[in-house]
GUPA-97168 format. One line per 10 residues: their letters; for each residue y, x, z of N, C-alpha, C. Coordinates in steps of 0.02 Angstrom, whole numbers, plus 32768, in hexadecimal, padded with zeros to 4 digits. Layout:
! residues N
a	Y X Z Y X Z Y X Z; ...
! end
This chain:
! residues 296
xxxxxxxxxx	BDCC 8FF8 2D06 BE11 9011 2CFF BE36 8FE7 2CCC; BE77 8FCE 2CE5 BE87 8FA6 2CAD BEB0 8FC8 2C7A; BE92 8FBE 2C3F BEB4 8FCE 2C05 BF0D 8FD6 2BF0; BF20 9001 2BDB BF6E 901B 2BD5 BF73 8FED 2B7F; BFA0 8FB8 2B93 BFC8 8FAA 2B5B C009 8FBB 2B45; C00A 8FC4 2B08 C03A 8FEF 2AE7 C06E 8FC3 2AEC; C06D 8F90 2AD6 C087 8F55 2ABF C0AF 8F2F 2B02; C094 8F44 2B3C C0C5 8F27 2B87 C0DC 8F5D 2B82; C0FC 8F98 2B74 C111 8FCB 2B7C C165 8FA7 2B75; C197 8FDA 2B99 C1D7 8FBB 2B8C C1EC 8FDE 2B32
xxxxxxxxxx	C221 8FC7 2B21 C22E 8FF3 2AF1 C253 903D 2AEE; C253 9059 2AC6 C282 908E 2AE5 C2C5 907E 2AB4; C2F5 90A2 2ADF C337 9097 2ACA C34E 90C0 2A67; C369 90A0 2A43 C35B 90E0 2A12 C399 90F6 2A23; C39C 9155 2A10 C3C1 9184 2A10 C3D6 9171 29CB; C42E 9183 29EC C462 9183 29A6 C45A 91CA 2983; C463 91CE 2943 C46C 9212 291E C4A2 923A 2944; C48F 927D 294B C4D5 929B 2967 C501 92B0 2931; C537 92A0 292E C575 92A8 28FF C5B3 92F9 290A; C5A8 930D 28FB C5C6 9349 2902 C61B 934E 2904
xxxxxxxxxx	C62F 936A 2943 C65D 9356 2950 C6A1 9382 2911; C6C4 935C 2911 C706 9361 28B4 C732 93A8 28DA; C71D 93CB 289F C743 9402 28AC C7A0 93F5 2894; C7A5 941F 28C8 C7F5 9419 28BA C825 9439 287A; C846 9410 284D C851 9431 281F C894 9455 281D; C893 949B 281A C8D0 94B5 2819 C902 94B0 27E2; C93A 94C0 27C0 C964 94C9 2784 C977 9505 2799; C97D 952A 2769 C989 957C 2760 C9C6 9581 272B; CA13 959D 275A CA49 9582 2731 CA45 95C1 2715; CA53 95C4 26D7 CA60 95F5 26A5 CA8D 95F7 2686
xxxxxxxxxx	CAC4 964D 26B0 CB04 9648 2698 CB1E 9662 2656; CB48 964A 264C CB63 9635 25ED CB84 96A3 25E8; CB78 96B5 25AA CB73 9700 259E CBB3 9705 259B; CBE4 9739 25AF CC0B 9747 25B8 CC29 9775 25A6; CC5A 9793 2566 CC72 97CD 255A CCC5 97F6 255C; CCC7 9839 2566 CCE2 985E 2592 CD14 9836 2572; CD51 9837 25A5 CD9E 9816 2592 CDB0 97C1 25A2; CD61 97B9 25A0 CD69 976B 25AF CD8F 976A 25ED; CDA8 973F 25F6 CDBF 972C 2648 CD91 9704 265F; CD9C 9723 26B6 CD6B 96FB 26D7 CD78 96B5 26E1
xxxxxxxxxx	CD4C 967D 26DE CD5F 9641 26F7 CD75 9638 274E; CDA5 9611 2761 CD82 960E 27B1 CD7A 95CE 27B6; CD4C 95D2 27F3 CD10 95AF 2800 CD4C 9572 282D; CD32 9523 2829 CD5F 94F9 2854 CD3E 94E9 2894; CD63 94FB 28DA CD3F 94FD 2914 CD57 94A7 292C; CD26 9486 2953 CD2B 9452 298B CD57 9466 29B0; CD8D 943B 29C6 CDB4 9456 2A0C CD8B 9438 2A42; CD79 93EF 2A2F CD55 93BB 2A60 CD24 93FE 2A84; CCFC 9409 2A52 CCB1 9434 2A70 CCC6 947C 2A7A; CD00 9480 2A6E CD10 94D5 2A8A CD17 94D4 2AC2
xxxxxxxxxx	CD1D 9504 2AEC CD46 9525 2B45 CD98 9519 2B23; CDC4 9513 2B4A CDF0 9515 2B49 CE1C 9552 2B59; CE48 956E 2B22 CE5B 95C7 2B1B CE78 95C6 2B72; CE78 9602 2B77 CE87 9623 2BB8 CECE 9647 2BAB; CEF3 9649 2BD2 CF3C 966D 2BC0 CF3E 96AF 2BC2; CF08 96C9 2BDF CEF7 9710 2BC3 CEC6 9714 2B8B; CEA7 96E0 2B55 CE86 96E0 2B18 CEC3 9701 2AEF; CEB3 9731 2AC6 CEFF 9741 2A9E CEDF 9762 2A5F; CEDA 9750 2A22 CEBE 9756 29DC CEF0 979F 29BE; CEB8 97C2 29BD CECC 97FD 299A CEC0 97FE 2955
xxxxxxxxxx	CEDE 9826 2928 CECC 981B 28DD CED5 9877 28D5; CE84 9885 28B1 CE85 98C8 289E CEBA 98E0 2871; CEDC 9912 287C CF0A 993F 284F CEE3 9951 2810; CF17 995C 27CB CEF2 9978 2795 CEAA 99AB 278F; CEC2 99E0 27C2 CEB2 9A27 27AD CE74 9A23 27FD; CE5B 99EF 2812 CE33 99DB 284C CDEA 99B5 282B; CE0D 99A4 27E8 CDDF 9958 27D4 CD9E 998C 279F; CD74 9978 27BB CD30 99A7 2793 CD1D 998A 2745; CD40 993C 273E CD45 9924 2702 CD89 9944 26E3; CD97 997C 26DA CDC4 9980 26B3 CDCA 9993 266A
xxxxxxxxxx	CDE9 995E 263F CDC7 9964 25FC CDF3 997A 25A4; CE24 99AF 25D1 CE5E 99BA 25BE CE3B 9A09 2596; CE57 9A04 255B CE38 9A45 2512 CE66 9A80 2521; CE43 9ABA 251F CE6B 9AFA 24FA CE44 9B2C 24E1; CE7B 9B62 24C2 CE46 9B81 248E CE30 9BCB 24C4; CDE3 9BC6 24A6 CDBC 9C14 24C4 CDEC 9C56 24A8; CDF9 9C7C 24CE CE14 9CC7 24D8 CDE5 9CF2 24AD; CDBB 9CF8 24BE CD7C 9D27 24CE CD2E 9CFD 24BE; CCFC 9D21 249A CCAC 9CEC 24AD CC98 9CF8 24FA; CCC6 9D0F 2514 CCA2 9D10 2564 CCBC 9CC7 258A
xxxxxxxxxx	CCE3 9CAC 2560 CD0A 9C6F 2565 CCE7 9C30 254F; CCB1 9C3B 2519 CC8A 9C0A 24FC CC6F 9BF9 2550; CC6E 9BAF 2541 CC24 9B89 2566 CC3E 9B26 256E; CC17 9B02 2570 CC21 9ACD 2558 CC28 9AA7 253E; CC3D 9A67 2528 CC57 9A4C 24F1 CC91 9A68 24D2; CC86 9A8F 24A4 CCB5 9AA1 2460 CCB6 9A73 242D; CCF8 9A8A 23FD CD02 9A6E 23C0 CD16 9AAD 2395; CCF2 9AB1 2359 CD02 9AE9 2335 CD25 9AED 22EF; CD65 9AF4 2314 CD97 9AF7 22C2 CDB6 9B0F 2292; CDA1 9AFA 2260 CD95 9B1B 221A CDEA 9B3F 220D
xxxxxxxxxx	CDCC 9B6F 21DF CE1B 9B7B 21B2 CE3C 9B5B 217A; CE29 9B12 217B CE36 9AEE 2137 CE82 9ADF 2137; CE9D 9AD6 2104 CEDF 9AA5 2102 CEEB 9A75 2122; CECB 9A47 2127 CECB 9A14 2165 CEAA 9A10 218A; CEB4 9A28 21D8 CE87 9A3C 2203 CE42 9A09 21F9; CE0F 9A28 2200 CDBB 9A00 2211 CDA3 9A31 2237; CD67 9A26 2242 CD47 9A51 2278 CD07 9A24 2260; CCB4 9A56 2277 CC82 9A4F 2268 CC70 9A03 2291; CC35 99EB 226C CC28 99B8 22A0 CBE2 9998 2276; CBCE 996E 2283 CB7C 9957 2273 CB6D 9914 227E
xxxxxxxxxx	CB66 98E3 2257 CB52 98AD 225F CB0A 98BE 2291; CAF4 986B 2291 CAB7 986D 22B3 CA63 987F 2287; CA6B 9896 224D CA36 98A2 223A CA36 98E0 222D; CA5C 9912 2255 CA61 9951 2249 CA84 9974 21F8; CAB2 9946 21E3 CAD0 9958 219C CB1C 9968 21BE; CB23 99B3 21A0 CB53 99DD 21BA CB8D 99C7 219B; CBCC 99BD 21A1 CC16 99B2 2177 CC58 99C2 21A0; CC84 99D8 2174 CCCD 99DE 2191 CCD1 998D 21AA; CCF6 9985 21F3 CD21 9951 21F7 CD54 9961 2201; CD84 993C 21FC CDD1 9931 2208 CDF4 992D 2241
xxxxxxxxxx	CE00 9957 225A CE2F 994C 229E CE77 992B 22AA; CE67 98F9 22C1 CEA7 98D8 22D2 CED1 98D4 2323; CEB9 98DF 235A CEE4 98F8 2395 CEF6 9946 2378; CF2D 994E 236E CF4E 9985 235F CF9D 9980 237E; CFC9 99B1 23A0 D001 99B8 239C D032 99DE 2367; D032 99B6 2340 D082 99B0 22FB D043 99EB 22DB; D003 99D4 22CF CFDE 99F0 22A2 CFD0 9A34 22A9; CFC5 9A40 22DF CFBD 9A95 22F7 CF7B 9A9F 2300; CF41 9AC3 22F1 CF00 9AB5 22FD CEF6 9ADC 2320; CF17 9B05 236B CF00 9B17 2390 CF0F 9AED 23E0
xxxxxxxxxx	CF23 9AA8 23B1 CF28 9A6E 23EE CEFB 9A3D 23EB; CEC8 9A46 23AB CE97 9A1D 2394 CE69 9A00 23E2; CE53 99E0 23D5 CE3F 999C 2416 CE1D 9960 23DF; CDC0 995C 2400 CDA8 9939 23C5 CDB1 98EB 23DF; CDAD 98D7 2399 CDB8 9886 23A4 CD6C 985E 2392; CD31 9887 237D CCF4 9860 2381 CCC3 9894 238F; CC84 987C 23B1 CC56 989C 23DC CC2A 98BA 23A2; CC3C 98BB 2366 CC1F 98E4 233D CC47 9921 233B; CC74 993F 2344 CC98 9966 233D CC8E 999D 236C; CC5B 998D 23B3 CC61 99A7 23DB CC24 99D4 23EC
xxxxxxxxxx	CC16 9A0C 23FC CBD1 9A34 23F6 CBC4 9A59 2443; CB9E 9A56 245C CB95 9A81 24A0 CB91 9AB8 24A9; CBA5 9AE6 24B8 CB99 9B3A 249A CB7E 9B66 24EC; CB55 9B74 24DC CB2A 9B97 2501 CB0D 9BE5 24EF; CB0F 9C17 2509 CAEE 9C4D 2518 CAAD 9C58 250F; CA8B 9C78 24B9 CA44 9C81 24C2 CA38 9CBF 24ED; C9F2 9CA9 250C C9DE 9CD5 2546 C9CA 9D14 251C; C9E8 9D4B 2542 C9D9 9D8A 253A CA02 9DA1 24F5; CA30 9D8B 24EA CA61 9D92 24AB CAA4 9D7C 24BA; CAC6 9DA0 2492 CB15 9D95 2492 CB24 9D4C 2457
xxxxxxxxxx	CAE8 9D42 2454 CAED 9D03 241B CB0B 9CC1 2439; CB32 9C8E 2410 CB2F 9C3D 2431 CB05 9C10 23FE; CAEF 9BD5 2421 CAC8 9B9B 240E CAF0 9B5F 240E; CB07 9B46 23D8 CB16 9B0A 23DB CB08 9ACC 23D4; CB05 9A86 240A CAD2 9A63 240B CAFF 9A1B 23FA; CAE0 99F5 23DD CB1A 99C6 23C7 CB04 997E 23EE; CB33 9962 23D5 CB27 9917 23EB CAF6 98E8 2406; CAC9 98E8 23BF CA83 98F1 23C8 CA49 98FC 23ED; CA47 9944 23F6 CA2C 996C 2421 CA01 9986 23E5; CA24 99B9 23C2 CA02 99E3 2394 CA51 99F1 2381
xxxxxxxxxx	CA26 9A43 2368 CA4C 9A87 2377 CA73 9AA3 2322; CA89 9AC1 2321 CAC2 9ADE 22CE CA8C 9AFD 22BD; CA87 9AFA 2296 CA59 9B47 225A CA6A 9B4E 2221; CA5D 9B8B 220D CA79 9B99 21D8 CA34 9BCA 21BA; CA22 9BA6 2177 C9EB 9BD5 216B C9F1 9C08 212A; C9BF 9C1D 2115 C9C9 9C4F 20DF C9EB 9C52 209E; CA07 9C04 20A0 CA34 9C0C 2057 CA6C 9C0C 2063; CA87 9C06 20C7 CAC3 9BFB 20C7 CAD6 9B99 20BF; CAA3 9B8D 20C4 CAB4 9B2F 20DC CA9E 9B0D 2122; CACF 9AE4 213F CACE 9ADA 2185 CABC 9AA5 2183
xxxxxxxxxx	CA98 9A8C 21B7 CA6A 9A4D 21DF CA80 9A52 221C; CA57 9A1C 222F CA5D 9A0A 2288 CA19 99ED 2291; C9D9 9A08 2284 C9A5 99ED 229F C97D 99F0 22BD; C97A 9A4F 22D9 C950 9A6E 2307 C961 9A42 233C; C914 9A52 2360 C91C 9A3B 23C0 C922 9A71 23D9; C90C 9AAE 23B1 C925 9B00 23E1 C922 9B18 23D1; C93C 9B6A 23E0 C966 9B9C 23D7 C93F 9BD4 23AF; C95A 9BD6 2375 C92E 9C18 2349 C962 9C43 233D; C953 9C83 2320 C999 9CA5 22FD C9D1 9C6E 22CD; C99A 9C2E 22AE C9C8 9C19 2276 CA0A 9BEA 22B8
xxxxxxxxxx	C9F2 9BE1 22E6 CA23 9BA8 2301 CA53 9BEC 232C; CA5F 9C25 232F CA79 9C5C 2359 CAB3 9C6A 233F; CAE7 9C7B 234B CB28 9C95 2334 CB4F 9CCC 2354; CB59 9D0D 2336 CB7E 9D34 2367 CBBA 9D19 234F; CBE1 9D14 238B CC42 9D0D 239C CC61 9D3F 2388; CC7F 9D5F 235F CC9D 9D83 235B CCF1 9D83 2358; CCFF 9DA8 2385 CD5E 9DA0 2390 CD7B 9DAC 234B; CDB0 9D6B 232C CDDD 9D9C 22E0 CDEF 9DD4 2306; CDF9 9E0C 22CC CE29 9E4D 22E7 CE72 9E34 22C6; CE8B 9E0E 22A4 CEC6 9DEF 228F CEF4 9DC5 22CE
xxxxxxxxxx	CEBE 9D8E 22C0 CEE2 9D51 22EA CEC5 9D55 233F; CEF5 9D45 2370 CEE0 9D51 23A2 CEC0 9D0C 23B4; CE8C 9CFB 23D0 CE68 9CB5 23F4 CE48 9C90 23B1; CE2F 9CCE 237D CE10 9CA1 234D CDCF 9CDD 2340; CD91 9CB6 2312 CD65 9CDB 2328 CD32 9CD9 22D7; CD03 9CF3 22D6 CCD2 9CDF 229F CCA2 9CE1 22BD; CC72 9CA4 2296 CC1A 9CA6 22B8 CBF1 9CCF 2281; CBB7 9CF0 2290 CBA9 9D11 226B CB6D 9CEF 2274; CB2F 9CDB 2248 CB0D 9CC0 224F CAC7 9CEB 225D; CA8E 9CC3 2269 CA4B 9CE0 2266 CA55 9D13 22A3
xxxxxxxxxx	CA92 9D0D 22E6 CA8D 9D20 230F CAA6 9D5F 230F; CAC5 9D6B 22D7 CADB 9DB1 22D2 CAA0 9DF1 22B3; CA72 9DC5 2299 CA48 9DF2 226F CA53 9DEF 2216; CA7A 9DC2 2216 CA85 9DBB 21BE CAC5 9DC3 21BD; CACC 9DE8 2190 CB1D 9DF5 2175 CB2E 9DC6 2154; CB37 9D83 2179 CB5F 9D54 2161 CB89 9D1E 2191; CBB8 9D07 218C CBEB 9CD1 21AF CBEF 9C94 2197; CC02 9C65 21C3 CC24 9C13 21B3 CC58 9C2E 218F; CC5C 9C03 2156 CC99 9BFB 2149 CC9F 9BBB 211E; CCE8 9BB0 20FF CCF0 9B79 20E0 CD0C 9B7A 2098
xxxxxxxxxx	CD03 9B5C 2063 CD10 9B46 201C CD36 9B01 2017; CD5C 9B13 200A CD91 9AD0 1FEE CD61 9AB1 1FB4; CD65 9A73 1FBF CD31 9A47 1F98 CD27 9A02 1F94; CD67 99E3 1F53 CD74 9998 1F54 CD1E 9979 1F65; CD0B 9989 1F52 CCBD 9965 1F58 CC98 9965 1F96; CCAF 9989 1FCF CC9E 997E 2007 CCD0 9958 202B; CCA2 9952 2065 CCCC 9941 20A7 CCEB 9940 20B4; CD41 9920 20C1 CD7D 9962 20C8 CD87 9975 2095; CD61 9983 2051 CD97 99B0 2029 CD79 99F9 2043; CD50 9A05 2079 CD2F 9A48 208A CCE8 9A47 2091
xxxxxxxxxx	CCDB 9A7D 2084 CC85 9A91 207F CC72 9AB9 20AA; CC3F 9AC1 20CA CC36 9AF2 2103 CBF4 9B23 20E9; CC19 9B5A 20EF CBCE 9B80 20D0 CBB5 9BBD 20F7; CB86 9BDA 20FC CB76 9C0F 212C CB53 9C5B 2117; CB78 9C4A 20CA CB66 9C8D 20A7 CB98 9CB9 2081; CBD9 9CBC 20BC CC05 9CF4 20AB CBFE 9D37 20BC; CBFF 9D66 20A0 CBDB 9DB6 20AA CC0D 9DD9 20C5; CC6B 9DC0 20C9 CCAE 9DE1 20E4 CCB2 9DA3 211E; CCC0 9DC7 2146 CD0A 9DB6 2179 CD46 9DB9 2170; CD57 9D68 214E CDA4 9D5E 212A CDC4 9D29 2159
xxxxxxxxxx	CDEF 9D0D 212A CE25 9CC2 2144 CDDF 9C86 2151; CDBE 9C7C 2117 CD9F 9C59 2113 CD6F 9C4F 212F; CD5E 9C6F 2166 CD1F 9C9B 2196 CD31 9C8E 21ED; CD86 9C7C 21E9 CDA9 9C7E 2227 CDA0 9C3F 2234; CD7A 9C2F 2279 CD9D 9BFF 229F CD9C 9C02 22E0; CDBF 9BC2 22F6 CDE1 9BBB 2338 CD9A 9BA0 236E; CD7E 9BA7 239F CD6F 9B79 23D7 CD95 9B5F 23FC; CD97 9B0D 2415 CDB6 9AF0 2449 CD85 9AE0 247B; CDA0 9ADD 24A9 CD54 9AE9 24F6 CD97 9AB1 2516; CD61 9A8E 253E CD77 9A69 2596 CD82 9AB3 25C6
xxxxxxxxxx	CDB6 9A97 25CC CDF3 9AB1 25FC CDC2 9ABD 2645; CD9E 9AA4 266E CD7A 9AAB 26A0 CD49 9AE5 2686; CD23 9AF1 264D CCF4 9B24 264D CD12 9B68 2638; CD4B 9B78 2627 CD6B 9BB3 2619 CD84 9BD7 2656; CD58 9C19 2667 CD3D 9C40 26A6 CD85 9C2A 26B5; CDB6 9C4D 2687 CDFF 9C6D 26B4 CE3E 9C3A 26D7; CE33 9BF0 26AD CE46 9BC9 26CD CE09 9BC3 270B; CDD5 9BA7 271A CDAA 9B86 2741 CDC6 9BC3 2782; CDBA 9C05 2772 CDDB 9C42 2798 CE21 9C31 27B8; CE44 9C19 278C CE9A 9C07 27AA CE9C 9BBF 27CA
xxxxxxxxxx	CE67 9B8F 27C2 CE8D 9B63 27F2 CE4F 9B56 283F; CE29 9B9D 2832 CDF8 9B8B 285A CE36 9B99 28A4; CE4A 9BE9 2880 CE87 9C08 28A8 CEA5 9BD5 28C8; CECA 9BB0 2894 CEFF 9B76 28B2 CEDD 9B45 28EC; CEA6 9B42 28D7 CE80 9B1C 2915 CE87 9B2A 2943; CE73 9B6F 293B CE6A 9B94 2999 CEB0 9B81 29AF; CEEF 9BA2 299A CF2A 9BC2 299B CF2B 9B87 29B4; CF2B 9B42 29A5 CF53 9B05 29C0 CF3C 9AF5 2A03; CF5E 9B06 2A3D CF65 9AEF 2A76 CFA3 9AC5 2A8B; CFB2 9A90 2AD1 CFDB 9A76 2AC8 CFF7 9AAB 2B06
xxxxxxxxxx	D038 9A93 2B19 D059 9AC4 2B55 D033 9AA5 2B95; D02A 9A6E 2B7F D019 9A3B 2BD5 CFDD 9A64 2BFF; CF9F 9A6C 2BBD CF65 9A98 2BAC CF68 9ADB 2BD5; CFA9 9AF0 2BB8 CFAE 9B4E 2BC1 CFC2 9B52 2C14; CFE9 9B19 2C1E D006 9B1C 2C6B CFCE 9B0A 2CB9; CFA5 9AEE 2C86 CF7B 9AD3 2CBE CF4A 9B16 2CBD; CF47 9B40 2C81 CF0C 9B80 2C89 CF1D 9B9F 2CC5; CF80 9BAE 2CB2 CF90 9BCA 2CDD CFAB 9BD0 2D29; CFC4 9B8B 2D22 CFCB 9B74 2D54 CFFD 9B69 2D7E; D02C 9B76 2D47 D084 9B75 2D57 D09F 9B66 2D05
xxxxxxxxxx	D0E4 9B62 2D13 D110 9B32 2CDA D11A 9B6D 2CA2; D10F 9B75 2C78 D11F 9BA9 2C39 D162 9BA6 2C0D; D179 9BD8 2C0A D19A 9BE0 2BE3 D197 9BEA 2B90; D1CE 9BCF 2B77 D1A6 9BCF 2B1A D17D 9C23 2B03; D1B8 9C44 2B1E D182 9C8C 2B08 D13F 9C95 2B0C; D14B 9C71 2B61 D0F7 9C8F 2B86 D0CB 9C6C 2B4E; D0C4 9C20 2B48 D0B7 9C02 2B16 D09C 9C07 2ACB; D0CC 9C2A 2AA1 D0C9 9C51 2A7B D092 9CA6 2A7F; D09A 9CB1 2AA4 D07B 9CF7 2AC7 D036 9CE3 2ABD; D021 9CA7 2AE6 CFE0 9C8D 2AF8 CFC4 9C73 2AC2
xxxxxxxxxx	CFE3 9C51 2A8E CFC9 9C3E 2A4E CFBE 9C68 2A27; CFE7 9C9F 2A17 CFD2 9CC9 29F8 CF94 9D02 2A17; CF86 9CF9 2A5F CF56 9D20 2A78 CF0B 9CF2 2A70; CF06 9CBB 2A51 CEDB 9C8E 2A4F CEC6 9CA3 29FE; CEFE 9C9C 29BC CEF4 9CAF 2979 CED5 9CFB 2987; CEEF 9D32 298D CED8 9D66 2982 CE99 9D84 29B5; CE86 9D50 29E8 CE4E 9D6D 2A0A CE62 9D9A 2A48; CE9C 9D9E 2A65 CE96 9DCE 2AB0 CED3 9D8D 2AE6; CEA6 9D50 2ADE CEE2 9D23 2B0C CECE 9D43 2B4E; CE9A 9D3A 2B6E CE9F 9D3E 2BC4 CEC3 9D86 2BCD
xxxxxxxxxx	CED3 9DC6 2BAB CEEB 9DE7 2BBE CF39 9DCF 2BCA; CF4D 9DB6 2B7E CF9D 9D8D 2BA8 CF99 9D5A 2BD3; CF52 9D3D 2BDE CF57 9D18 2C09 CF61 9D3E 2C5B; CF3C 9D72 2C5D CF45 9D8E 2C85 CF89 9DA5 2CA0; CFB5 9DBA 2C78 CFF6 9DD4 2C61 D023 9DA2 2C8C; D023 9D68 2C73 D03A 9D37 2C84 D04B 9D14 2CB1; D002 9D21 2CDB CFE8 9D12 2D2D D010 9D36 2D4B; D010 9D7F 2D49 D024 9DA9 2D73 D07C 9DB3 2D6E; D084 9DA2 2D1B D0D6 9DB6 2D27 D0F1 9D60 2D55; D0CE 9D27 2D4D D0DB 9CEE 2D7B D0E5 9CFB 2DBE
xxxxxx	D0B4 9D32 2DDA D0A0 9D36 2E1D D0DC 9D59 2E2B; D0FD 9D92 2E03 D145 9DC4 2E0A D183 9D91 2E20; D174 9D74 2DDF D1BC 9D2F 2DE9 D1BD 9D09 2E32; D188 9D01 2E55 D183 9CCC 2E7C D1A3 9D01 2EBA; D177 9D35 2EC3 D18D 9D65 2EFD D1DB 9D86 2F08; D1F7 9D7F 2EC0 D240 9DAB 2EA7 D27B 9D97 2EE5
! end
């Protein structure tokens, strides 16, 4: 048998390393932070790479009382009125209202959007000024949460911070309505278990010229203040233009329900049967006194 040489053998081909195929690298745009009041930028479109508008394309622009950004202040009635971003303002000589740097150190600031210096037109001008006020569960108490994201407290000597992450009696406040002034209120602290309130001390050496302290034992001047709330979270407006919503029909709308040309009354009739909740009965109304006219 003849012998197998290795050596006449062909060679073999060498195998390349396999190289792993390059993953694709994405960029992840990360948009720039944005706060309330800013205006929106708009964005610049291609005409080249757009469709070309259609003569029925027709650009609507939301009405005030439509726009869910609406970022327009007024003052709470009632604490059934608290919820949202508030601003809470003091009874000092020159309006301030509470507010908190970022390391949770409590101080009067200075309010400057004011109309001819009225502080129940107060409107804050820095995001320290501004506190979130929320409903503790199972209490008539509010929580106020700041800038940050840490909450008011006020502890046993009557000195305020901002450093909790959550809600104890010390960060709790009952609302209480003045019996004097109407739309002004006192916080009572410790949730309404300590007989004590916010109030303020005139005090060149602070902040402002005011001191904020949380160990007054009366409900005085100095004890009173104002809340300002966004205009969208206050029930009785959000209640009145939900109304206006419904209520707005156009005539073109009402004629095609019905199915003949309307008169302004009928019109009127039908809008107001839309606000108060019994339209299809005037709709009904309507139909039939049409059907009278036509046969007369």
């Amino acid at each position: 048998m003849q012998q197998y040489r290795a050596q006449n053998l062909p060679a073999l081909p060498k195998l390349s390393k396999l190289q792993p195929a390059p993953i694709p690298q994405t960029t992840t745009m990360v948009k720039p932070l944005t706060f309330k009041g800013d205006k929106p930028k708009k964005r610049k479109t291609r005409t080249a790479d757009s469709e070309a508008p259609t003569p029925k394309t027709r650009k609507t622009e939301p009405e005030p009382e439509d726009n869910p950004e609406d970022q327009s202040w007024v003052s709470a009635d009632s604490p059934s009125d608290i919820a949202g971003p508030v601003v809470i303002v003091l009874p000092s000589d020159d309006p301030t209202c509470v507010a908190s740097d970022a390391n949770g150190q409590v101080f009067a600031s200075r309010l400057e959007n004011l109309v001819e210096g009225d502080p129940s037109t107060a409107e804050p001008h820095d995001v320290r000024q501004v506190w979130v006020a929320s409903r503790v569960a199972g209490t008539e108490s509010f929580s106020f949460k700041g800038h940050h994201g840490k909450y008011l407290s006020s502890d046993t000597h009557g000195l305020f911070s901002a450093t909790a992450s959550a809600v104890s009696h010390y960060e709790s406040f009952l609302v209480i309505p003045s019996p004097e002034v109407s739309g002004t209120f006192s916080l009572q602290t410790h949730g309404g278990d300590g007989e004590s309130f916010l109030s303020i001390k005139e005090n060149s050496k602070a902040a402002a010229g005011v001191e904020i302290r949380g160990d007054a034992n009366t409900i005085s001047f100095e004890t009173t203040v104002r809340v300002r709330m966004q205009a969208r979270f206050k029930p009785k407006l959000r209640a009145s233009k939900e109304s206006k919503a419904y209520e707005k029909i156009s005539k073109k709308e009402l004629e095609g329900i019905v199915g003949r040309a309307l008169s302004e009354d009928e019109v009127r009739r039908l809008r107001k049967g839309r606000r108060e909740g019994n339209f299809h009965e005037i709709l009904l109304d309507v139909k039939v006194s049409g059907k009278h006219d036509k046969w007369a």
